[in-house]
C-alpha positions, 0 to 999 in steps of 0.5 A, spaced: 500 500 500 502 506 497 503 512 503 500 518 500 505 524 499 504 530 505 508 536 506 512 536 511 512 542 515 516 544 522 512 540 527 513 534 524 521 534 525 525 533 532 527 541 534 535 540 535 535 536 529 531 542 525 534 547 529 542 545 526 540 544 520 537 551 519 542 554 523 547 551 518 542 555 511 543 561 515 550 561 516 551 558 509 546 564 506 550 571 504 543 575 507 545 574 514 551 576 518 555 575 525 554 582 528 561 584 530 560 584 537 557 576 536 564 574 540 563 580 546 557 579 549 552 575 554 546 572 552 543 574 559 544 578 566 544 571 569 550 568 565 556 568 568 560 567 561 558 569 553 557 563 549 563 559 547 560 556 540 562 560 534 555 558 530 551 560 536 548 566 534 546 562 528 543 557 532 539 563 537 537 565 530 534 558 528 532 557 534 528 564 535 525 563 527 522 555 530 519 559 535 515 565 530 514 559 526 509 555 531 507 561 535 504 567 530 505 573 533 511 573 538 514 579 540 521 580 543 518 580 550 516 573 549 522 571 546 526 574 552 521 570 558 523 564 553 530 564 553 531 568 560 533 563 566 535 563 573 540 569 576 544 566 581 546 571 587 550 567 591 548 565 597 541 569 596 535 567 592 535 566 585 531 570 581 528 569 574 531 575 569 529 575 562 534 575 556 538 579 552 533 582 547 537 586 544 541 579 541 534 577 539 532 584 536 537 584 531 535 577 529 529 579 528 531 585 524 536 580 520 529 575 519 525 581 516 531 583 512 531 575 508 523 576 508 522 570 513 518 573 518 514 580 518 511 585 523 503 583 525 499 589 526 498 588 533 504 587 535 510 581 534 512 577 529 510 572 524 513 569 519 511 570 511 509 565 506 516 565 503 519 564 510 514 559 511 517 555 504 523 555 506 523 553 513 519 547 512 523 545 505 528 544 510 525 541 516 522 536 509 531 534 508 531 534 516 526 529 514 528 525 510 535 524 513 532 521 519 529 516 515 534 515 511 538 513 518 532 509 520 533 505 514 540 503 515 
């Protein structure tokens, strides 16, 4: 019995391997760049340290353009409670601090520059129909390479 053809769209693929393996179409595409200071900043007040991957702006990138994708509408703030985490003081509490939004501003910016998402009228993001191609055309090889390892 034949299976019959769908779409593969982002939800039907595991995150990390998705995420990968469009943070890899970003850093291979000419449209988006590393800012030059990729390499000095913290993601967040609750880091004690910046990133030690060279990709990982990328891979923030890929990460946030997933996010828009499953949730229309998602602005910065949303974005900074998402990737926000627990500020350690020692011998005090902990408290919770969002992330850094200006790193997720600008890769919004860079998004909305490829035409990937778009500004919504009442606020936030969302991604556009070129944007929505080429994110599932991607999730579709991710796919296809986990068959494939299945298979052998």
């Amino acid at each position: 019995m034949a299976e019959e053809a769908r779409g593969i769209c982002v939800r039907d693929v595991p995150a990390p391997a998705f995420i990968l393996a469009y943070a890899e179409h970003l850093k291979n595409s000419d449209k988006f760049e590393l800012p030059v200071w990729a390499d000095t900043i913290k993601t967040g007040v609750f880091k004690e340290l910046a990133p030690y991957g060279d990709d990982w702006y990328y891979i923030r990138a890929a990460s946030i353009a997933r996010k828009v994708y499953l949730r229309p509408g998602v602005g910065v703030g949303m974005l900074q409670k998402w990737y926000g985490g627990s500020y350690r003081r020692g011998t005090r509490t902990e408290h919770f601090r969002k992330a850094n939004a200006g790193v997720i501003r600008s890769v919004l910016i860079q998004l909305e520059g490829m035409k990937v998402v778009e500004h919504v009228e009442g606020g936030g993001r969302r991604v556009t129909t070129v944007g929505q191609q080429d994110l599932d055309r991607i999730a579709g090889s991710v796919f296809r390479a986990g068959e494939e390892d299945d298979d052998e």
